[in-house]
C-alpha positions as CSV (number, residue, x, y, z in Angstrom):
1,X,108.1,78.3,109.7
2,X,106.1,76.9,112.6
3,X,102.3,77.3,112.0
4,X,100.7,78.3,115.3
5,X,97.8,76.3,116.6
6,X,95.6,79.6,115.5
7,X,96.0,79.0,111.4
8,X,94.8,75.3,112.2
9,X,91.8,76.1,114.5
10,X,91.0,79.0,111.8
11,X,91.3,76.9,109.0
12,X,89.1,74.0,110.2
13,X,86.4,76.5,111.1
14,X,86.6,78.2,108.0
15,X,86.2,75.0,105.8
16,X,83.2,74.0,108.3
17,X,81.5,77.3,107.8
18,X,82.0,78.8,104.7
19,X,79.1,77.2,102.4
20,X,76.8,76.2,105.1
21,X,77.4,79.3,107.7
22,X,78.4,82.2,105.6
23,X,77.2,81.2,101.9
24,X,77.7,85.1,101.0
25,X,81.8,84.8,102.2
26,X,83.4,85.4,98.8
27,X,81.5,88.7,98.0
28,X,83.8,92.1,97.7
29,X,82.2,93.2,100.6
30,X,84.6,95.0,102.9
31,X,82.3,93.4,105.6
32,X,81.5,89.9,104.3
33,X,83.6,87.6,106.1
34,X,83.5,89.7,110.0
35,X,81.2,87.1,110.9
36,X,83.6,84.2,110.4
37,X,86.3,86.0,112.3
38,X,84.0,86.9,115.0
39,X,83.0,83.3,115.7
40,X,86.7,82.4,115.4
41,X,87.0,85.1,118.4
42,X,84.4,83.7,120.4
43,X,85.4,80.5,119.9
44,X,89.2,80.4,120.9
45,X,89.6,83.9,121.8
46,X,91.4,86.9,121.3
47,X,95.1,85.2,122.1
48,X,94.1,83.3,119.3
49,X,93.4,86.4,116.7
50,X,96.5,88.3,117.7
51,X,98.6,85.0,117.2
52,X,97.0,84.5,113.6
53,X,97.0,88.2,112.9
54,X,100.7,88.0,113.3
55,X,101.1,84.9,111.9
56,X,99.8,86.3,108.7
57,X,101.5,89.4,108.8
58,X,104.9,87.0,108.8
59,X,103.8,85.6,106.1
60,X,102.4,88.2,103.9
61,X,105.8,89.9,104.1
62,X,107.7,86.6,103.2
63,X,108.2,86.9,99.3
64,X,109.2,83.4,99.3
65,X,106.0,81.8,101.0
66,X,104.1,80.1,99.2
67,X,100.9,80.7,100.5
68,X,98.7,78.6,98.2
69,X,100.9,75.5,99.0
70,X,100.6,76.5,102.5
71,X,96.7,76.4,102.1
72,X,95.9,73.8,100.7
73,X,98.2,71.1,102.8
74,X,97.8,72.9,106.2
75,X,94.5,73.4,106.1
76,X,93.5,70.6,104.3
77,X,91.4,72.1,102.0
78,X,89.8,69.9,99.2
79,X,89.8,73.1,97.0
80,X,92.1,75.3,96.2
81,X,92.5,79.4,96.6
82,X,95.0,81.3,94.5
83,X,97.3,82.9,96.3
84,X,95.5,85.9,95.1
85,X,92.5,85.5,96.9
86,X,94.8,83.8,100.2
87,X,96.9,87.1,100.5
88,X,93.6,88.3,100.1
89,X,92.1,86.8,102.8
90,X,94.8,87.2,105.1
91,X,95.0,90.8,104.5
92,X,91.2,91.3,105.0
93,X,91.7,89.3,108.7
94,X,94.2,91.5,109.4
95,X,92.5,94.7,108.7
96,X,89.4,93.0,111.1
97,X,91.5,92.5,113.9
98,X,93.5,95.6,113.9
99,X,89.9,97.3,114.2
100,X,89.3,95.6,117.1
101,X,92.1,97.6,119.4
């Protein structure tokens, strides 16, 4: 599966921001990460958050994709996430950007 220039640009900004930006991003908060996907909007745009929304929604309903493989070597994270927490993640983006219509 192709990644889209979206997942790359998200996931450079989302290693850059986490700790420093948004120390409070891992909380269960339904509402604790909006402000990394808002800068991610302001940043590249909304062309950009429907082409990751979708992106993830491909992925999420791939049983085979292996999303913490995916993760870590396309994002090039020097931590991991279980796949857990990626799905997640992706799922919580999804929910933000489907409020935004």
């Amino acid at each position: 599966m192709k990644l889209p220039q979206a997942f790359r640009d998200f996931a450079l900004q989302f290693h850059q921001d986490i700790d420093l930006v948004y120390p409070d991003w891992g909380t269960e908060s339904p509402t604790a990460r909006h402000a990394i996907y808002q800068s991610f909007r302001r940043r590249y745009g909304d062309e950009a958050v429907r082409e990751l929304n979708a992106f993830f929604g491909r992925l999420l309903s791939d049983g085979d994709a292996d999303l913490e493989e995916l993760w870590f070597k396309e994002s090039k994270a020097d931590w991991v996430i279980s796949s857990e927490g990626i799905r997640r993640l992706f799922k919580d983006f999804q929910a933000w950007a489907s409020s935004l219509s």
